[in-house]
Structure formats: structure tokens, C-alpha cells
N, C-alpha and C positions, 0 to 999 in steps of 0.2 A: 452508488457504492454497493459493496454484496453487504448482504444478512438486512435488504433497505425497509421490507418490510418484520421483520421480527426486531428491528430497531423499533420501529415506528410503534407496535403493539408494545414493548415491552415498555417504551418511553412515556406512554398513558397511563398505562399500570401503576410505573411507580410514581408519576406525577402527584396521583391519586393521595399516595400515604406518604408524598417526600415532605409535607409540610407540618404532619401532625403530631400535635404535643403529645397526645397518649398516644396507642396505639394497644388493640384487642388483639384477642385470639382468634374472633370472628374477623379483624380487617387482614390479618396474615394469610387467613385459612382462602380469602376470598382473590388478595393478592397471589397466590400460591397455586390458584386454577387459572386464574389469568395467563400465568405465566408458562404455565403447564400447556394450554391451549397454544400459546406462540412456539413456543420449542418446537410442537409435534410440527405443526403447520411449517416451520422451516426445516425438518425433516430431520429434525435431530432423532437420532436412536431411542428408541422406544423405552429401553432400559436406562440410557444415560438421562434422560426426565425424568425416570423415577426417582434416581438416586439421586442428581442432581435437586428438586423436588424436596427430597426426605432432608436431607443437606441442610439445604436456605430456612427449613422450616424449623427444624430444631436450633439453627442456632439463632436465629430473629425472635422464638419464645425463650433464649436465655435469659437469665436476670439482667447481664448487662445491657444489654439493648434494650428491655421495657422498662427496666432506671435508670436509665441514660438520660439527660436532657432532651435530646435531640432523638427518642426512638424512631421517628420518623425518615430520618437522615441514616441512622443505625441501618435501619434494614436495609436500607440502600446498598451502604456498602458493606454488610453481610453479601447479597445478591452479587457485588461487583467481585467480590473475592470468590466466591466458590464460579462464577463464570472463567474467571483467569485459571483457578487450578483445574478447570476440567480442561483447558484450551490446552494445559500444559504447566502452568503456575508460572513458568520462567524461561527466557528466552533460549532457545536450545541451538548451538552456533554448529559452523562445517567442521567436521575433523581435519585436523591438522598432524600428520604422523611425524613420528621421534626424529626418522631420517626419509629424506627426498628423495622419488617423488611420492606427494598423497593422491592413491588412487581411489577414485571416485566412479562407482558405478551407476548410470542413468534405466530407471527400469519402470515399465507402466505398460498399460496398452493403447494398440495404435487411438490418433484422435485427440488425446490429452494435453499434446505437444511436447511433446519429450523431446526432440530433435532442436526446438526452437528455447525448448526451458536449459538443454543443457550447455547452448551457446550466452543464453544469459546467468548461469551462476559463474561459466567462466568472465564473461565482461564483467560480475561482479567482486568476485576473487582480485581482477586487476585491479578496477579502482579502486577495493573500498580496503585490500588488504597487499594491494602493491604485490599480487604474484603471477608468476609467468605459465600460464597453464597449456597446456594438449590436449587440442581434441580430436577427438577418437572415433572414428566411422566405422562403427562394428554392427550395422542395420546391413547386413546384405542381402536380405529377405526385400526388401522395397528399396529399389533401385535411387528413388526417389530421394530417398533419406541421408545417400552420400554425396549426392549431387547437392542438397539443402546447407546440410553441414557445410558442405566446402565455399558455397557463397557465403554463408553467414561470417566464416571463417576468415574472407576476402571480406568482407563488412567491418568484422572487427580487428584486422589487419591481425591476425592471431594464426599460427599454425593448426595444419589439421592433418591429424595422419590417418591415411587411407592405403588399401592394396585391394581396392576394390571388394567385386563382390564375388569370385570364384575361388577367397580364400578363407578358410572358416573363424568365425568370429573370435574364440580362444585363441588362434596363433595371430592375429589383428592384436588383439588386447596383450597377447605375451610382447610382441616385437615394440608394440607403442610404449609398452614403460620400458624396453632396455633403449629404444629412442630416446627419450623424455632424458634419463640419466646420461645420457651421451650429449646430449643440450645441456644439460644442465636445468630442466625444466622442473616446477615444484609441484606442480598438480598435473594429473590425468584424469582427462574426464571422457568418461567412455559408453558413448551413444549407443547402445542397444537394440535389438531385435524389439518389437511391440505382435502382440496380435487385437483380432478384433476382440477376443476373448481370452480371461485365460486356458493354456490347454497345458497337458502334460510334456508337450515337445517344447514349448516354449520356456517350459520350469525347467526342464532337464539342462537345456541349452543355458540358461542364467546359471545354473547349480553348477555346471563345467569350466562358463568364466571367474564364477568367485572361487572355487576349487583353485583355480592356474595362478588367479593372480592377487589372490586375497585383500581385495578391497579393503580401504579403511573407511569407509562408507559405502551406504549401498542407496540413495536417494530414489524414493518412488513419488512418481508425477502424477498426478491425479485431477480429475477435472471436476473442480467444485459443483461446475452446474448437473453433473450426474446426481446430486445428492446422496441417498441413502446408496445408491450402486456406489459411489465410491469408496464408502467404507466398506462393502463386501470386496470390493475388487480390492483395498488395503488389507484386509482381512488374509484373503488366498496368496500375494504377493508375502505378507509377512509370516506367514504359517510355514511359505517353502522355504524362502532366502533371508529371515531374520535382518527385515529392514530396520536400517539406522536412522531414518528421518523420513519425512513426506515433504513436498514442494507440491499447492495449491494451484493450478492454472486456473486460470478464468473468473479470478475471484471479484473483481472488476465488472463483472457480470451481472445480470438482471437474475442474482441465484440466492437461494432462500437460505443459501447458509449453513446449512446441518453438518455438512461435511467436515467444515473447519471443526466445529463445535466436537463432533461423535469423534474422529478417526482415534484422538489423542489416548479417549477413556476407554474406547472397545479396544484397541490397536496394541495401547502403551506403546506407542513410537509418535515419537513429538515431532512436531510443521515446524520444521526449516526454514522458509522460504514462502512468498506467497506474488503470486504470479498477478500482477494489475494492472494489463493489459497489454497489448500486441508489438510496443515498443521495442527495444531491444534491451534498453535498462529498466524496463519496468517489472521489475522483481526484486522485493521489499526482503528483509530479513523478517520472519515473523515472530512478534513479540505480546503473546498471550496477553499481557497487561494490558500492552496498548488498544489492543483488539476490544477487547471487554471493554474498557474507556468509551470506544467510539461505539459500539451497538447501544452501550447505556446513556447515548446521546453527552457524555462527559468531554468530551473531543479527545484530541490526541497530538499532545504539546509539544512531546520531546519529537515524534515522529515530523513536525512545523520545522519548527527549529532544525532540524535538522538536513532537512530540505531548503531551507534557507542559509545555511551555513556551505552545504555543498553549491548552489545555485547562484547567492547574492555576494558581490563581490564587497569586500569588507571596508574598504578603503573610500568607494564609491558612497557607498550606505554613511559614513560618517558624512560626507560633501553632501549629499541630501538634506539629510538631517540638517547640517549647519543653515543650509540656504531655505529652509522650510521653519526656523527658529527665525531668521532674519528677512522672510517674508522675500526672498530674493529668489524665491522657486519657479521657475519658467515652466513652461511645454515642453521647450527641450528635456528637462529635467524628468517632465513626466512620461515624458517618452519611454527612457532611460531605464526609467522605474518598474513601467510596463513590461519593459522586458524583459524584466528580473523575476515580475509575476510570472508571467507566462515560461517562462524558461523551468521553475517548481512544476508544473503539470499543469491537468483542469482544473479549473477554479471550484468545480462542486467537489473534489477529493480535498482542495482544500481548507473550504466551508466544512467538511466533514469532520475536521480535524479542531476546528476552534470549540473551544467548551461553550456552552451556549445558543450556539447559533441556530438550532434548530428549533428553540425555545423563543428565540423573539424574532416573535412572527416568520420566521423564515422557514420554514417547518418543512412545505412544499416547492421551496425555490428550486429551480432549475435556471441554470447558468447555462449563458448562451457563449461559450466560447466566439463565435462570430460577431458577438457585439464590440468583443475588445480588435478585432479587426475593424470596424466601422470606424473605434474610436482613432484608432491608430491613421484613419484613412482621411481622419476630419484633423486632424492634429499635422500633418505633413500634407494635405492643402494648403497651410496658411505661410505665409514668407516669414523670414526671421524676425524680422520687424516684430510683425503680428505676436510671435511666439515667445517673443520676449514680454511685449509690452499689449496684453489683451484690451488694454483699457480702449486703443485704437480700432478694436471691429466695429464701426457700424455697421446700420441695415445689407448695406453694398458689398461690401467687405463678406458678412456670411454669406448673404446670398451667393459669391461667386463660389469662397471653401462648402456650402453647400451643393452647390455644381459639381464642384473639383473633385469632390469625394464618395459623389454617389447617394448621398444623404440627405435630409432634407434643413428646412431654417430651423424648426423644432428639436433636431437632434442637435445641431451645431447649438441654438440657447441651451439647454441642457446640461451639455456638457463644458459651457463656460461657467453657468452657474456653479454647477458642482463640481470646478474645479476651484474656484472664488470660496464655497465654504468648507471646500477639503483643506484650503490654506489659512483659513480663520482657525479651522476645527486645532489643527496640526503647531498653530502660533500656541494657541491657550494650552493643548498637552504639555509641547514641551516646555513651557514655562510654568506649569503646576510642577512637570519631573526635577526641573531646576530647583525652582522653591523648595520638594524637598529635598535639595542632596544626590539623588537618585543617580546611579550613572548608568546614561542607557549603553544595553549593548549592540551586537551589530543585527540589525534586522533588516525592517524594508522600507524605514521611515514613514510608518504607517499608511500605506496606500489605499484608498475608500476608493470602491469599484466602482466603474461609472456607468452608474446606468438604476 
């Protein structure tokens, strides 16, 4: 996940003072460089650690926190609040105009993925807000970018309006929303020029289509893994064309993070959007809260949930449940199950998310997405029979499902073991949940990874 290491630093630090019944001026002051030290090193702005810094420290020496029961805990989440208000304090959503369509302009420089980030805010417009968007080929500078847009276009079975590249981008961007209103389309989202840098031909050019078509947003794409460049580069984009939001690429990246952190407090223009990874629905609304949650190793529950609600099918997840209550849970079943995980994304994004879990012992785990292919692979070697009723493999029997699937006898015992006390485990839950009351809701019937 991004910010992997100023997680990991910061998650030390406050290990250190999360359990302590008092708490000095001297364990603040010391906690307070710790922290200062992770910031810089994830390349957060030089001035947003200071202030950030001056912040956590005056309010962790308030009275309430050093007479609090729990000042240990206090400072905690002192730290966890002023983190969230620099990210933004609160989740900052797309504009939506009074009357249709809402034009949307896409702006950054080349590299960031601007062309690839502004086919997914439209895929995510559709799903997640049921609207019918346009997109908008207004890159005639790189040939490349209209030709991109138009498959992604054909990917997302979504229109895309183009007139090629011999006509200038303003009468593109004019013609596409008196299109769009003649569909009856509700959003335009209008792909852009980029350069390698910024220059004044390229400002001028953005300054002429928001002039023509006065955007109800102006979305600037930025590549987390630039770090501290990308807050200058947000910097110079927001100075000429008073941008309305930022969208994060590559946050999904081996990148230290600063960029999320800085852009918000040097910029004052709040992250929209955050881009995790190369998919085509992989771009998250971004929600300062939840952000803060997961770098402070606290996980990120509602973002779970939510991923499970979109993913696991609800009707399904109760028949589980029943047959894992009555101990009547197959292979098929886990199969099933499987694929309800896997269909959420990688399994370390969402380890990332459970509160905890970097805490026991799992600190350094790296998740082999290829294991749950092995599993899959030792699971449909074996005949119905077997799948129903494991109690029937003998020696012979794995031996062959370990032939069949590439694996050997030790991964096949393994995984009937821990299938055997993922079903014990999942009997005693939910007849604790039962005893008291409890009514569960729709989830994944608690699935324990195998492996």
C-alpha cells in the first residue's frame, strides 16, 4: 500500500506511548521528533510538519489529554485528527451542476495518467452514481491519447466524442457539451492536453477551454510517486486555473506518501479521488478519515464493508453462513467463497484495512495472491464426492489431487487441515453471535486464508 513505510515508522512511535497511564512532556516532545522525522522522509512539505508538528503538540499537552484516563490513547487520537484535517478533514465529493450536463475538466502533465484516470472517474460516475457520462478527446497534441481514450471507451462500452486532431481543443470541448445535451448525457468529461512540464502554452490553452466552457469542476491528476514534484506541479496548475480537486494516481505504489498528505494544506484544493492501481475500476473516492485510520495502522472498516457490499452477493453470504452454522460447509462452498474474496481485490489491500492486523504478528506479511490460485487448483482436482465429503481422501486420493493440481501432498494436508479448523473455528462464532442475540449482517462468512 502507499505511505507503507511512514505507516510502519509512525506505527512504532505511537506503540511506544499507546499504552501509557501517564504521559510527560519529555515522552510528547520525544514522540513529536519521531514523527517529524517520518513526515520529512515521506516527503511531506517541509512547512506542513512544522505546522502539523506545532498542532499534535499543543493539543496532546492539553489538560484533557494529561487527565484523561487513557492519555496514552488521548494522544493517539489527538495525532489521528490533525492527520485527517491536513489530508482535508472530510471527504470532498464530484460536483454535480443545477442543470445538465456537469462539465468536468481533466488537467495534469503528460505521465500521471490522465487519459486512463479520466475513463475511470467516468466508469465510476456510472456505477457508483448511475450517470451517463461523455468522453471527451481534447489531447490533439499526442496522437496517442485519442486513439487511448477511444478503446478505453470501447472497454467501457461508453461514448467518446472526438474530431480528431486537426481541430483545436476549445471548439472539441464547445461541440462535446452541445452533444452531450442533445443525448441527453449528464456529465462531460474532457481529456486534455498534458505536457512534460508545465509551460505557458499549455496554461494558456487550459485558460481558453475553461473561458469557452466554464467547467463545473476542474480535476488535476497528479502522480503520487513524484512526491514533493507533485505538490509543485499542483501548486503551478492551481495558481493559473483554480483547480476544484486533485485525483491521486499511483497511490497503490511503492511511494512514500507526501503528496497525499502536503497537496491539501499547501494547495487548499482537497483529493477527490485516489487512483490504486492500473485496473479500470481502481479508483477509490478519497476519504481523509479513512486515509489517516490506515497509515495509523487503525484499518479501514467502512472502506471493507464496503467493498463487500459492492462484491459479495448478499443472499449467497446468508447460505454460507447457514451451512458453516450447521457444519454442512463443503469445498464447493469454499470455493464460492473464494471468489467473493478475490473478486474485493489483493488480499494485502485488504489486510490493510482490518484494524489490527499489522499488530498481530502480521506486520511484514506479504500475501501471495498466486497461493489462492494453487488453492483453487487443489480444490477442483478433487471429484464431487471428495468435495463434499473430505473425510474420504486417503493417502491415494491426495496423492492423485496433488498430481492433478500441480502441488504437492503437503500443500493438499494443509489445506484440509485448515479447512477442518476454519469450520470448527466459524461453528463456535456463530453460536457465541447466536447466544448473544447478535444479528449478523451480510458479509463473507468469515473466510480464514489459506495458507
Amino acid at each position: 500500500m502507499a505511505f507503507e513505510g511512514l505507516a510502519a515508522r509512525l506505527q512504532d512511535t505511537l506503540t511506544k506511548i499507546r499504552g501509557k497511564g501517564k504521559v510527560s512532556e519529555q515522552d510528547v516532545k520525544e514522540m513529536m521528533r519521531e514523527v517529524r522525522l517520518a513526515l520529512l522522509e515521506a516527503d511531506v512539505n517541509f512547512k506542513v510538519v512544522k505546522q502539523f508538528i506545532a498542532s499534535v503538540r499543543e493539543k496532546a499537552l492539553g489538560q484533557e489529554v494529561m487527565k484523561s484516563l487513557t492519555p496514552g490513547q488521548q494522544v493517539i487520537k489527538v495525532v489521528n485528527e490533525e492527520l485527517t484535517e491536513l489530508m482535508g478533514g472530510e471527504q470532498s465529493k464530484i460536483a454535480v451542476a443545477s442543470k445538465s450536463p456537469t462539465v468536468v475538466m481533466m488537467v495534469g502533465l503528460q505521465g500521471a495518467g490522465k487519459t486512463t484516470t479520466t475513463a475511470k472517474v467516468a466508469n465510476h460516475l456510472r456505477k457508483k452514481h448511475n450517470r451517463s457520462p461523455l468522453l471527451v478527446a481534447a489531447d490533439v497534441y499526442r496522437p496517442a491519447a485519442i486513439n487511448q481514450l477511444e478503446t478505453l471507451g470501447k472497454q467501457l462500452n461508453m461514448p467518446v466524442f472526438s474530431l480528431g486532431d486537426q481541430v483545436s481543443p476549445v471548439e472539441i470541448a464547445k461541440q462535446a457539451i452541445a452533444k452531450a445535451k442533445e443525448e441527453h448525457q449528464d456529465y462531460v468529461i474532457i481529456d486534455t492536453a498534458g505536457r512534460l512540464h508545465v509551460d505557458e502554452e499549455l496554461m494558456e490553452e487550459l485558460g481558453q477551454i475553461k473561458t469557452e466552457v466554464n467547467p463545473d469542476e476542474i480535476l488535476l491528476v497528479v502522480d503520487a510517486m513524484t512526491g514533493q514534484d507533485a505538490v509543485n506541479v499542483a501548486e503551478s496548475f492551481n495558481g493559473q486555473l483554480d483547480v476544484t480537486g486533485a485525483v491521486l494516481t499511483k497511490l497503490d505504489g511503492d511511494t512514500r506518501g507526501g503528496a497525499a498528505i502536503s497537496i491539501k494544506a499547501v494547495t487548499d484544493t482537497p483529493i477527490k479521488f485516489a487512483g490504486m492501481g492500473e485496473k479500470i475500476d481502481a479508483l477509490e473516492p478519497f476519504h481523509p478519515e479513512r486515509m489517516a485510520s490506515r497509515i495509523l495502522g487503525m484499518g479501514d472498516v467502512m472502506s471493507l464493508i464496503e467493498k463487500a457490499q459492492t462484491n459479495v452477493d448478499e443472499e449467497k453470504a446468508r447460505e454460507l453462513e447457514k451451512k458453516m452454522r450447521t457444519m454442512d460447509f463443503t469445498f464447493d462452498d469454499f470455493l464460492e467463497q473464494l471468489d467473493q474474496v478475490k473478486s474485493m481485490g489483493p488480499l494485502e489491500d485488504l489486510f490493510d484495512m482490518m484494524p489490527g492486523m499489522k499488530k498481530k504478528g502480521m506486520k511484514d506479511l506479504k500475501v501471495d495472491d498466486k497461493q489462492l490460485v494453487r488453492v483453487e487448483a487443489i480444490v477442483k482436482s478433487m471429484t464431487p464426492k471428495e468435495k463434499r465429503e473430505p473425510s474420504v481422501l486417503n493417502g491415494s486420493r491426495r496423492r492423485r489431487i496433488a498430481k492433478g493440481s500441480g502441488t504437492t501432498i503437503q500443500d493438499v494436508n494443509r489445506l484440509l487441515k485448515q479447512f477442518e479448523d476454519m469450520k470448527k473455528m466459524m461453528k463456535q462464532m456463530t453460536g457465541m453471535q447466536a447466544g448473544k442475540g447478535k444479528k449478523r449482517g451480510k458479509g463473507l462468512g468469515g473466510f480464514k486464508m489459506p495458507f
